[in-house]
N, C-alpha and C positions, 0 to 999 in steps of 0.2 A: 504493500500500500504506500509505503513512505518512498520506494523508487518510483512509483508511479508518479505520485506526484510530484516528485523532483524533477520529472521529465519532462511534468504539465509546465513547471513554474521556468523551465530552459526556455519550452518553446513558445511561450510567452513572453519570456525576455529577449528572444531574438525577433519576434514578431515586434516588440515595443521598441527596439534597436533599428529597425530596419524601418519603420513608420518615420522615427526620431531623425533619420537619415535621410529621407527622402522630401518630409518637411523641412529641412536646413538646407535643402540642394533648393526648394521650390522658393521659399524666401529667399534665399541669397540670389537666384535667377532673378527676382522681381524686384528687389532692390538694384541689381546690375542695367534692370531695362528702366530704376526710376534715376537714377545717378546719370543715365545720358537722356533720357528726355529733359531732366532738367536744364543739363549744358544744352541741351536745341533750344530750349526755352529761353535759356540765357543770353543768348545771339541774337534770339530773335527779338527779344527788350531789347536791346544796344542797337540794332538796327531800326526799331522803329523808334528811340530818342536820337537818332542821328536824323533821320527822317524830320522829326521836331525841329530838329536845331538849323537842317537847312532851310527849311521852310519857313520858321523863324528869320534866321538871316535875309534870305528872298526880300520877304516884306518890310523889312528895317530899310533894306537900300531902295525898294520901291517909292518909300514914304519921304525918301530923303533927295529924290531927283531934285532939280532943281534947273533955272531956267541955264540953255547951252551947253545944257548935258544931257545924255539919252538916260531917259527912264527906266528903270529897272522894271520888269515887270513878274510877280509871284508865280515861281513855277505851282503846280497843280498839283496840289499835297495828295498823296496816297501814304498815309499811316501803315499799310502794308510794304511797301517796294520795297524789296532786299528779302522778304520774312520766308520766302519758300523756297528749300536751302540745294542746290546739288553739288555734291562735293566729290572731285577727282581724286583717285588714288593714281599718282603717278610719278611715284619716287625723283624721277631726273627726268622734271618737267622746263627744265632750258637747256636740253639737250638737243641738235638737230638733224635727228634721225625720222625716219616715217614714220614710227610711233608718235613720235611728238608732234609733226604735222595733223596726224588722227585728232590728237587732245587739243589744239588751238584753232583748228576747223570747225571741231565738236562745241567749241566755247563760241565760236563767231556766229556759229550757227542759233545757239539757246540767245545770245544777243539780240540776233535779228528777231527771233520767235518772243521777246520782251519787248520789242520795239513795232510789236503787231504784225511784221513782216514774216506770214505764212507760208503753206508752200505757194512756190509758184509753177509755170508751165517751164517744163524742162526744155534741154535744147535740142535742135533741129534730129537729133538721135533719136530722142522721147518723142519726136511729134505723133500726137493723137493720143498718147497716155495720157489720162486722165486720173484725176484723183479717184480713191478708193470712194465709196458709197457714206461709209462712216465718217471718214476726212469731208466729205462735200456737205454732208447735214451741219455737221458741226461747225463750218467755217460760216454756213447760212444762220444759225442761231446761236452764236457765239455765245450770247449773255449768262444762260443757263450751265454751260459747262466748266466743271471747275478745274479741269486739264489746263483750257486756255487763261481762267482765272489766276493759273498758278504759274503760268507763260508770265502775266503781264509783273509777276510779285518776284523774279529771281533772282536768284544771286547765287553765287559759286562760288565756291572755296575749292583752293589746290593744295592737298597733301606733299610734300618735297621733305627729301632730303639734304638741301641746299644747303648754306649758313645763310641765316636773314644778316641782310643791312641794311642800313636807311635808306640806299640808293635801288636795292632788289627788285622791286615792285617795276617802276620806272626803265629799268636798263633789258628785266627780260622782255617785258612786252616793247622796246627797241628791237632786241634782238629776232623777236619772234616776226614784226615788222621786215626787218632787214631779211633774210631767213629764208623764211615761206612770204614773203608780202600779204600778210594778212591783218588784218586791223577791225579789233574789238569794240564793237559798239561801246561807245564813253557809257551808256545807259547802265550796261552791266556792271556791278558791283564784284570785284574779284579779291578775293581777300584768301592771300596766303600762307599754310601752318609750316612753320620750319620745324623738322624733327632732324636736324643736324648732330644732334649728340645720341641718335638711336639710329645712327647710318651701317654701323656695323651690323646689325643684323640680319642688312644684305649682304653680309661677306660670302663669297662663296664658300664651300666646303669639299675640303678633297674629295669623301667618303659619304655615300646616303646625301649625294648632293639636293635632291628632289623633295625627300623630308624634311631635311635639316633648314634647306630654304624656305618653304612651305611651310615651316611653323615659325620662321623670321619675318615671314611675311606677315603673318597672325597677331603677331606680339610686335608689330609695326602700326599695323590698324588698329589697335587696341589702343595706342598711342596717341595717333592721329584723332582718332572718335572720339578720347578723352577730352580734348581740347576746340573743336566744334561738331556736333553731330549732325550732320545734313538728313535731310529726308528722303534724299536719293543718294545713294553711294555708286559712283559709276568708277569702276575698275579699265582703265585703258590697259595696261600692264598682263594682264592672264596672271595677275594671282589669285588664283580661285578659292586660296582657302581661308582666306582674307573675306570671303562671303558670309563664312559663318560669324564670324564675329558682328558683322554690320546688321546681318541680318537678324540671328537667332539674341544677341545679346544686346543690340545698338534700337534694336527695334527700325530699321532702315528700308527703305525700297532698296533692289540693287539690279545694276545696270550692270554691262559688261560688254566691252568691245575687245574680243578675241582674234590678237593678230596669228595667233600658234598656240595648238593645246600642247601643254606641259610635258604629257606622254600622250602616246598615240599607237595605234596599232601597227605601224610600219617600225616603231623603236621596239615593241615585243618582238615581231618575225625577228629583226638583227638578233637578240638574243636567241631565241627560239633557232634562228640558222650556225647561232655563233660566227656571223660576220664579223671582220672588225671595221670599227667608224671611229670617228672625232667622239662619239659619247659612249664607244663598248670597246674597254682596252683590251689588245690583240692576248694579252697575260690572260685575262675572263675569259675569253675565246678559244682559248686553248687546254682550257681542263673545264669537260663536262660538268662537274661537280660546281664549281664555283655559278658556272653558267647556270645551271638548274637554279641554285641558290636566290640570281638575280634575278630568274626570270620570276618564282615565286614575289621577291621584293618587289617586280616591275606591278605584277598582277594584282597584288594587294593595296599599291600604290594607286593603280586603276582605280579599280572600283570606291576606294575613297576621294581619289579625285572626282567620279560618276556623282559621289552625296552631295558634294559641297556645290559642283555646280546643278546642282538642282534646285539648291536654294535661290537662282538669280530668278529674280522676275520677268529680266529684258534680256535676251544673249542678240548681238550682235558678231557679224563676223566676216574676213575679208575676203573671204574666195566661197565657191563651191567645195572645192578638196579639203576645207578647214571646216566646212560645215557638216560634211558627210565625220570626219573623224571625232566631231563634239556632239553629234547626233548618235554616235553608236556608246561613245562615252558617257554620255549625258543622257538614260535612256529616260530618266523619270521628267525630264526639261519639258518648256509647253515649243512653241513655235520658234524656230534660229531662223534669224533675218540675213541674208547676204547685204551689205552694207559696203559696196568695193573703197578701198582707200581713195581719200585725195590725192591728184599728181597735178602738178602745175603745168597741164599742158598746151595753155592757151599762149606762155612767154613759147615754149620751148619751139611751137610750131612756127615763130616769128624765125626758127633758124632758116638758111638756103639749105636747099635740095643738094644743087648742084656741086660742082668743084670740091668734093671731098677728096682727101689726100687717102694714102695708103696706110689708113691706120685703123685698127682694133681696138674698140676700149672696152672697159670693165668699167662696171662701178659696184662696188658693195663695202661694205664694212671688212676691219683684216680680222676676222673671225672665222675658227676651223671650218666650221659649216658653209663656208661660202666656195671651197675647195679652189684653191687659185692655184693652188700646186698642177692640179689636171687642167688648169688655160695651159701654165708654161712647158707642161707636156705636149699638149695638141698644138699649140704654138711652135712648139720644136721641130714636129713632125709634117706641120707645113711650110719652116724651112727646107727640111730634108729634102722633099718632094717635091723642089720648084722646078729643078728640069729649065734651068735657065730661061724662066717664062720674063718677060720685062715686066708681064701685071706684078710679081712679086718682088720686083729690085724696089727698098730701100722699106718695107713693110717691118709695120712698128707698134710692139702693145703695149698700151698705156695701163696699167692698172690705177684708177685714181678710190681713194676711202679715206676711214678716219681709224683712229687706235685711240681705244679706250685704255688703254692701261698699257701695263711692261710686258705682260702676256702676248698681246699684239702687237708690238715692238718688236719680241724675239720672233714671233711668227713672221715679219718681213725680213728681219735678217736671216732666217730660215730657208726664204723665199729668197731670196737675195743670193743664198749657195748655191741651191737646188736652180737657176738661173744660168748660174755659172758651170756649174758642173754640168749640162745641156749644152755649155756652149751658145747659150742666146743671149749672154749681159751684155753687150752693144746696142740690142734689137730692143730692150725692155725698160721701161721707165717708170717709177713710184712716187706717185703723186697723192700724196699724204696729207690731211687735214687742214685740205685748201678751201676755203670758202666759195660758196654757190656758184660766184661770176667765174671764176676758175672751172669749174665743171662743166658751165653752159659752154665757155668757149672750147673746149676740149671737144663738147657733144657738138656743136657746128662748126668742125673739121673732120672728125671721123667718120669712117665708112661702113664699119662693122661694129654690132653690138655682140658683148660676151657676156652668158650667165652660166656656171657651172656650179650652182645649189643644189644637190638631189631633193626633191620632196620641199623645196621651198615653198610657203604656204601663202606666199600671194607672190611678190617681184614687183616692187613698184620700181626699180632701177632699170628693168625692163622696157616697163611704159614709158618709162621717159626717154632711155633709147630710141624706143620706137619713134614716140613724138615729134621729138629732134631729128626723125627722117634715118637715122641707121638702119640698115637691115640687121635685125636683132636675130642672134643663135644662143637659143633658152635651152636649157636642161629638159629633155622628153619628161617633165613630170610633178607633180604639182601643180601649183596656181597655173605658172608659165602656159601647162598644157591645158588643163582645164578651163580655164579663162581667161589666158592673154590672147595666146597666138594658137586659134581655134581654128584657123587653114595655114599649116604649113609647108614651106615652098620644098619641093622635088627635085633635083636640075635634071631628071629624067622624065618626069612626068608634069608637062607646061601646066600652068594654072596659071587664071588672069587674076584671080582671088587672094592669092596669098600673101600675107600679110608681118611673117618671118620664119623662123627655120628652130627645126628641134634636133638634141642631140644629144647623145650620152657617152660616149665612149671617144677617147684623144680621135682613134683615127677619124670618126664620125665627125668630130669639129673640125678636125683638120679637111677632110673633103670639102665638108659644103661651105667654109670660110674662101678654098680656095678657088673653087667655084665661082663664089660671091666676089669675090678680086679680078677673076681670069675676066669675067662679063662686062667690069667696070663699068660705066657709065648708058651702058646700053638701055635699052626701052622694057627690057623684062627685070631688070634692076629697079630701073627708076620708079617701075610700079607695084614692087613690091616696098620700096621705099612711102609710095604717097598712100597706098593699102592702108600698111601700118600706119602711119600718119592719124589717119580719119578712123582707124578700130582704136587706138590710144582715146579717142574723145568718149570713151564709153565711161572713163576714168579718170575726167576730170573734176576739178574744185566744183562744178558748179551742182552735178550731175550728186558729189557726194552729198553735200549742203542738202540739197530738197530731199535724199532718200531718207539721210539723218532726222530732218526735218518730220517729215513722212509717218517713218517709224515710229517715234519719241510720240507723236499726236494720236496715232494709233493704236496704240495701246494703255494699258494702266497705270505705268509706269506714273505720271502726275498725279493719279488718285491716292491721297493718302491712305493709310495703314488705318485700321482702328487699332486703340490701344488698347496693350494688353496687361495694365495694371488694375488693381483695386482703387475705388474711392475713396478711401482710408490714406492714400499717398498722396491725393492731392494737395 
């Protein structure tokens, strides 16, 4: 009798243990989502006493005109403007890469949509697209909806790892100016969080680089939300796991513009084949065992990558091939938008057609994945095989980027052996972290465009090849193939269509480069050159603007959240 009921009073105490546990997970949960709507709350008083205080001001100088002077006249108070928050997570947001073009496109664009400037009718591409049925109601009765309500109330905060200075504010958006030429409605309200001293937690990691980052990313957002908590969290960046935080704990809408998932199912097959790449070292590829190991790590890494982005309300994304791999990832997600990158290809088409010189360019970043080692292969191999053609006397590759660090550094001086040891260091030239006008005039002189990324998930350095009139030779795979260069050219089989050239293997580029040389200026060149041209405009700033536009309008994303606290916390 007495064991018995010593067993009743155990499992009664683990029953009252486990209740105790689960009630201290549920309060500390709801205290977590009152601790950041307060900080929302807190932003949004200090934006509507700034509101006060301009408006305020306005009419002190209105009252005080005076004769021979122009009269001030009271801007048109809205106690709200600023209060409906979206805030960007994009660590190295004055960087000027195409990520970064995405996020100050993406701003210019919520500007215009605060300044009443809806979609409009696209260009000569889009003719007869029309807006969707929902966008056409909604833009007819405006008044009622509080999507657009929350268009006319925004304001936007940038997450960075920058250092702030007094000058910060002012010199990126010069830069972003200079840059990309683009410029921010004055209207929008952009107020920047420096998290300068929590920068290391994007340090890479030799080991379990994917986790270990992945939860630096976490405990980054955790960071940044401490200090303003927006209503919308939009991720430019693809860190995914940075959703839970915004979302399950920040109590956040969450947006995402997805230039490349994390993992994918092309980085399982490499393990799964035991290939080796820039991300699976040939040592893992060479003992079965280790390889199983990671391929378990990859899998499990999967399907938690699959949870977190299922928490996004909005997935956007830049190719087709990036949306088929976040669709198989992402099985529980609602609808992924194709959203193609901004490319500025309204300057670039100002280049000449004509008089291009004997030159190959590159453009991409000096990062493993862009493989530049396989151009100055295939570049070698069509010295070898010139056969003393004159199209190929004095032919020259430009590779032009930028280097992020000392990593990329030793990778050009890498390049730089591997150059010479080919035999081609007179032919080859590295043009390194030269500014935009240096690019454009390199792009209208060259002849030929070079991309050799396996599985690159979009190639905006492509499009702009293209734009600027190169005949572009893409990697058969990825964005390139899937949505750049959707007819490519043959030199066996004529096509009036084609618009550049695909190719994966040295000798492969080295053919049909030297093809595209041997033809020179001929009439089946020059129209694959103006092809290209006019398919690049599918990829322009204007083209991205209205779909972002578009999108953002049509769906929930502006609908707020209900909240998910007691009355008791009010």
């Amino acid at each position: 009798m007495h064991t018995m009921l010593g067993d009743f009073d155990l499992f009664h105490y683990i029953k009252a243990a486990l209740l105790a546990l689960v009630a201290t997970v549920f309060i500390a949960y709801q205290q977590t989502r009152y601790h950041f709507y307060h900080t929302r709350e807190a932003f949004i008083k200090y934006q509507r006493e700034q509101n006060k205080a301009k408006f305020s001001n306005a009419n002190d100088k209105s009252k005080k005109g005076s004769k021979g002077k122009k009269k001030v006249t009271p801007v048109d108070f809205n106690e709200d403007d600023g209060t409906f928050v979206v805030g960007f997570f994009h660590p190295y947001c004055s960087s000027g890469g195409g990520g970064e073009r995405v996020l100050w496109k993406s701003i210019q664009a919520l500007g215009e949509m605060k300044e009443g400037n809806f979609v409009q009718r696209r260009s000569k591409i889009h003719k007869g697209k029309q807006p969707s049925a929902e966008l056409s109601e909604m833009l007819r009765n405006p008044d009622g909806d509080v999507r657009l309500a929350n268009c006319r109330n925004l304001a936007v905060v940038i997450y960075t790892v920058d250092e702030g200075t007094p000058e910060y504010d002012s010199e990126v958006l010069k830069k972003v100016k200079e840059r990309f030429s683009i410029d921010i409605p004055p209207s929008l309200s952009i107020n920047f969080v420096h998290l300068h001293e929590f920068k290391y937690l994007l340090d890479k990691a030799s080991r379990f680089t994917m986790i270990i980052e992945s939860l630096g990313t976490m405990n980054l957002a955790w960071c940044a939300l401490s200090v303003i908590t927006p209503h919308v969290f939009f991720d430019t960046t693809g860190c995914a796991f940075s959703y839970f935080v915004a979302r399950v704990l920040a109590g956040c809408k969450v947006a995402t513009y997805v230039h490349y998932p994390t993992i994918s199912t092309d980085m399982l097959s490499l393990v799964w084949k035991r290939r080796p790449s820039y991300n699976n070292n040939a040592q893992i590829t060479a003992n079965p065992i280790v390889s199983c190991i990671k391929l378990i790590y990859y899998s499990m890494f999967a399907m938690c990558y699959g949870l977190v982005g299922w928490l996004a309300d909005l997935t956007m994304v830049n190719s087709t091939w990036t949306k088929r791999h976040v669709e198989y990832l992402w099985k529980l997600s609602g609808r992924i938008h194709v959203v193609y990158p901004p490319v500025d290809t309204a300057s670039l088409k100002k280049l000449p057609l004509k008089n291009r010189e004997n030159m190959i360019l590159s453009i991409g970043q000096m990062r493993p994945e862009k493989d530049h080692a396989l151009q100055l292969q295939a570049f070698s191999k069509l010295l070898d095989d010139t056969n003393g053609e004159t199209s190929m006397q004095d032919v020259k590759l430009v590779l032009i980027g930028s280097c992020r660090g000392e990593d990329d550094e030793m990778r050009v001086d890498q390049l730089r052996q591997l150059a010479g040891k080919l035999k081609i260091q007179d032919s080859v030239e590295f043009v390194l972290n030269e500014p935009y006008v240096v690019l454009k005039e390199y792009l209208g002189k060259a002849s030929v465009g070079l991309h050799t990324m396996w599985n690159e998930h979009f190639g905006i350095g492509v499009v702009e090849m293209m734009a600027a009139g190169l005949v572009t030779v893409a990697h058969d795979s990825g964005g390139p193939k899937s949505d750049i260069i959707l007819t490519p050219w043959d030199p066996e089989v004529p096509n009036d269509d084609a618009t550049g050239c695909l190719a994966s293997t040295a000798d492969e580029y080295a053919t049909v480069m030297r093809e595209i040389l041997k033809r020179g200026a001929s009439s089946e060149v020059e129209r694959i050159r103006e092809n290209g041209r006019r398919s690049a405009d599918r990829f322009s700033d204007e083209v991205f603007v209205e779909a972002f536009k578009e999108t953002i309008l049509t769906t929930r994303i502006f609908k707020p959240h209900p909240r998910l606290m007691f009355r008791w916390q009010n």
